[in-house]
N, C-alpha and C positions, 0 to 999 in steps of 0.2 A: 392724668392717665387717659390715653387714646384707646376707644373701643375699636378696632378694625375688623371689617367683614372678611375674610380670604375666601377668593373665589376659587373655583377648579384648574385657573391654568395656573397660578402661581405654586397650588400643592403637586401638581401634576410637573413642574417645572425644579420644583423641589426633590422630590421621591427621583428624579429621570437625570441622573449625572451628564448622558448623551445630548439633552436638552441645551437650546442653546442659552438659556436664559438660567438656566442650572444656580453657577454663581450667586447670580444677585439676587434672584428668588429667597436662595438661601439666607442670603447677607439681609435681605430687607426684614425676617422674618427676625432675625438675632437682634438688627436694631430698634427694633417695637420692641420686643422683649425688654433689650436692657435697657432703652428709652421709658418702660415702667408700663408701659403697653400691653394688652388683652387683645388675644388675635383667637376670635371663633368664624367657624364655618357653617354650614347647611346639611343634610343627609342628602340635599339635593346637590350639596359642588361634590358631598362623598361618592354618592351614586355615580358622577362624571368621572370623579376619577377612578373609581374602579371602574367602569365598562373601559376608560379610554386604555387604563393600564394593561387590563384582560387584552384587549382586543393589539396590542401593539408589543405585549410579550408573547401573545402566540403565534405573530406574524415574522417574529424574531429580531424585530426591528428595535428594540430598546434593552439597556441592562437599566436595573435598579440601584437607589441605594442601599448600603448593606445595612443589615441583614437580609433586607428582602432579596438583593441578586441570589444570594447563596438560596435560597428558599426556593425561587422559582427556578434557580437549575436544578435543584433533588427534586422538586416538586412536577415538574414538568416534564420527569420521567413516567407519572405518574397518571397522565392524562392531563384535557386545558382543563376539563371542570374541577375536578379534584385542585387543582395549580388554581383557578380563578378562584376557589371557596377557601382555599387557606390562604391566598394572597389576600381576598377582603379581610380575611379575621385579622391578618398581620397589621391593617392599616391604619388603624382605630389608636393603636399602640403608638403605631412609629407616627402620626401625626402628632400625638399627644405629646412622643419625645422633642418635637419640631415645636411647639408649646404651641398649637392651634388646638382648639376645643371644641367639638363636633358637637353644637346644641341642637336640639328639639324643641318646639313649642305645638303643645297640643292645640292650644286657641287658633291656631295657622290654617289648622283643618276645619274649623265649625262652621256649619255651611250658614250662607249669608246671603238673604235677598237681593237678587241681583234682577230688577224687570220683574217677569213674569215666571222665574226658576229661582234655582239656588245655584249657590260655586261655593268651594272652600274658599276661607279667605284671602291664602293665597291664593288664587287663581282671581277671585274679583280686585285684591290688589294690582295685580298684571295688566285684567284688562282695564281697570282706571288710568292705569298710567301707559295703556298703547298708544299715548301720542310720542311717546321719548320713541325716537327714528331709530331702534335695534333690534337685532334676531329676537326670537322669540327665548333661547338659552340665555342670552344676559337680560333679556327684558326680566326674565325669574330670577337670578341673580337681583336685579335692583328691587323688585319687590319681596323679596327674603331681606336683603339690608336694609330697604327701606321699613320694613314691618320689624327686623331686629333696632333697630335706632330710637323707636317708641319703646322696645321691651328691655332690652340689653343698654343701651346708652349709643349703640354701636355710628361713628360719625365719619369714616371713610371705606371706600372700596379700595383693597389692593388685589390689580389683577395683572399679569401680563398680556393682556390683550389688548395689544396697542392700537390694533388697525379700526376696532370696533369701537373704544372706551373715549379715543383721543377726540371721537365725534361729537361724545355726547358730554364730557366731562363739564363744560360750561352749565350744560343745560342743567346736568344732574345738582350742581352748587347752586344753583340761581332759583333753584325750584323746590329742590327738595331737601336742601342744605347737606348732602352727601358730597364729601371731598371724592377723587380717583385719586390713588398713586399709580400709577401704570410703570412697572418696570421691564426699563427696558435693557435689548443686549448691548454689554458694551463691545465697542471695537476693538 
């Protein structure tokens, strides 16, 4: 049994049928499951995708999948806030349907001598590992999976983020014994 981390573009590429990676997002996430596979998340890849969902259904630029389309068109009658506050509550549900599992670790936050200060430990996780060459968004990404792999078992990244992942994917197995699966679109 595979623990896998699901990052924000792969749920965000799940939830968004317009998305081009929609498909296989979806397909990768069934075959963990039936493969016998354990697929959790972050509150930090939830946070992304709710801003990026908010921000790109008010812009009118994406439908959802259902239930959530039909939600955010009555909802969206309604005002964005109103529509962004029930689209988050809806989210929690419909990933869960998607059988990803939105954990929390409160150890993540104890703050930890770092120098002459303190950081949560995710944050002194991040800047330990600022030598992996990535934005500071998936730098956190790898340090949530990295610090889930010690707690949860968790032993790959699946993300659609090819342009970013495909850089560092050596670096992340050779170091830090995290697999990527990066899915990508097909032609």
């Amino acid at each position: 049994m595979v623990v896998c981390y699901v990052d924000s573009s792969i749920l965000i590429s799940a939830l968004t049928p317009t998305e081009s990676r929609h498909r296989e997002s979806v397909k990768t996430l069934e075959d963990v499951k039936r493969g016998g596979g354990i697929l959790i998340t972050s509150t930090y890849a939830f946070m992304e995708v709710a801003n990026v969902i908010c921000r790109r259904i008010m812009s009118g630029q994406w439908s959802l999948i259902e239930p959530l389309n039909k939600l955010a068109t009555t909802m969206g009658k309604l005002g964005y806030k109103t529509l962004c506050e029930t689209l988050t509550g809806m989210l929690l549900p419909t990933l869960e349907q998607l059988g990803v599992k939105v954990i929390e670790n409160q150890d993540f936050y104890v703050l930890e001598k770092l120098n002459e200060t303190y950081a949560a430990k995710i944050f002194r996780e991040a800047i330990k590992l600022a030598w992996i060459n990535c934005r500071t968004k998936d730098l956190l990404h790898i340090a949530i999976a990295s610090l889930m792999m010690r707690k949860h078992d968790a032993k790959r990244i699946l993300t659609a983020d090819e342009e970013d992942f495909s850089k560092i994917k050596k670096t992340l197995k050779d170091n830090l014994n995290i697999e990527v699966e990066i899915v990508s679109h097909t032609k």
